[in-house]
ROKERO-147245 format. One record per residue (C-alpha): residue in one letter; residue number from 1; x, y, z. Coordinates in steps of 0.001 Angstrom, whole numbers, padded with zeros to 6 digits, always signed. Last residue first. Layout:
! ROKERO-147245
A, NUM, X, Y, Z .
...
//
This chain:
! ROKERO-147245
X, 89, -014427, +026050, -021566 .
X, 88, -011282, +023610, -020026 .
X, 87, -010235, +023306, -017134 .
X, 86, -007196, +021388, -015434 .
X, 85, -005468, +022173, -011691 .
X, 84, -008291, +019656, -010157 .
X, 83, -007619, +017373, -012903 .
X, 82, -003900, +017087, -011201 .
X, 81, -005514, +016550, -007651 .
X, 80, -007434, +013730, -008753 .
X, 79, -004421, +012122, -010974 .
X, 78, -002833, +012382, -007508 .
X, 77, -005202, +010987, -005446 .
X, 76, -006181, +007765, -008268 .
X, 75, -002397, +007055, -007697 .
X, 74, -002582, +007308, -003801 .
X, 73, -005716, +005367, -004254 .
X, 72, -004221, +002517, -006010 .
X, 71, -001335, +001986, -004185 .
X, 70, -003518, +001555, -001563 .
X, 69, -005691, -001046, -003604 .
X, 68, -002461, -002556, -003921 .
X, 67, -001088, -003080, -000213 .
X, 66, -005232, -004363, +000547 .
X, 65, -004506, -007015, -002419 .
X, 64, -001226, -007630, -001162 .
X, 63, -002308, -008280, +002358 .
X, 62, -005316, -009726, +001745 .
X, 61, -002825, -012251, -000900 .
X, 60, -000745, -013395, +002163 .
X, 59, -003493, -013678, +004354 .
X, 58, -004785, -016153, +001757 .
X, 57, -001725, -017537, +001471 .
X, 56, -001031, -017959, +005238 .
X, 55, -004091, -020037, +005525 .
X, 54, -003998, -022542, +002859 .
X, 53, -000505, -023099, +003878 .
X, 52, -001802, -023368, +007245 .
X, 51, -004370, -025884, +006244 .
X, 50, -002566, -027982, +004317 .
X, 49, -002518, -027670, +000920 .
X, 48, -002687, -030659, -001803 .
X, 47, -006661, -030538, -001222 .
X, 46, -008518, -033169, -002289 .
X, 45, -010081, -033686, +001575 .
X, 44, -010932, -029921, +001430 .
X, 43, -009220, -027580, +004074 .
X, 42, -009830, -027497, +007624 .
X, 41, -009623, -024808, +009894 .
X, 40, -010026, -025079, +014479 .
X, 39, -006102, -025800, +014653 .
X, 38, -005376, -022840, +012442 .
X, 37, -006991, -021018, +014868 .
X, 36, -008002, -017549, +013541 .
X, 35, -007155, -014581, +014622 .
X, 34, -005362, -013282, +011361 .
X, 33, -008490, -013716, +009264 .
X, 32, -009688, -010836, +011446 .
X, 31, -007039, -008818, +010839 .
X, 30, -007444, -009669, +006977 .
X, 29, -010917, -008894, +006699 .
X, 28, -010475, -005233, +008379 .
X, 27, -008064, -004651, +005871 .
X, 26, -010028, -005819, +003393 .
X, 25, -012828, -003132, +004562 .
X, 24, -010311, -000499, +004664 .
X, 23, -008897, -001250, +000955 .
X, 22, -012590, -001084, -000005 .
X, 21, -013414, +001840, +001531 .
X, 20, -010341, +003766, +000230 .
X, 19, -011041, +002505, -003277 .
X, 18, -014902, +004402, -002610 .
X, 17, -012966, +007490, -001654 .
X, 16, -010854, +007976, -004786 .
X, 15, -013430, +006760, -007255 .
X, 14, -016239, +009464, -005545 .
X, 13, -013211, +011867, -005747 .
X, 12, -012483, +011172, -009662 .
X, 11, -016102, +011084, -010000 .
X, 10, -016100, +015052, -009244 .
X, 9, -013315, +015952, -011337 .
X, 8, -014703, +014847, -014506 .
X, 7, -016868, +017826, -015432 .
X, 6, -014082, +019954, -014315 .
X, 5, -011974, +017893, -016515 .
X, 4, -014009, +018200, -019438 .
X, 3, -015215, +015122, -021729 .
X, 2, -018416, +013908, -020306 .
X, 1, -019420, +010478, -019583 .
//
């Protein structure tokens, strides 16, 4: 890894875009989590949780994980657009 922004400035777009990706794909996960039939799920006989609990928590954490991986990128965005103001000889 190299020490100079300009150097740098490059992976922090490859970073930016490849978070976007990911926060797409688990977006596309959740909606299609969201269509299932609760009625047509089953959770494991040990299992405490029904199945819609089981359910809505894992939408629950999509959601937050997708929320924070867009976080992410808007962070990773403007750190990227800051290095692209640095340079150094």
């Amino acid at each position: 890894m190299t020490s100079r922004p300009q150097d740098i400035y490059p992976q922090m777009g490859e970073i930016a875009r490849a978070i976007a990706v990911l926060a797409d794909d688990l977006a596309l996960i959740r909606a299609t989590s969201e269509t299932w039939d609760p009625a047509e799920l089953r959770v494991d006989s040990g299992s405490s949780w029904s199945t819609d609990e089981s359910l809505a928590a894992a939408l629950g954490d999509l959601a937050g994980a997708e929320e924070a991986l867009r976080a992410a990128r808007g962070r990773i965005e403007g750190a990227w657009a800051a290095m692209g103001r640095l340079a150094s000889d």
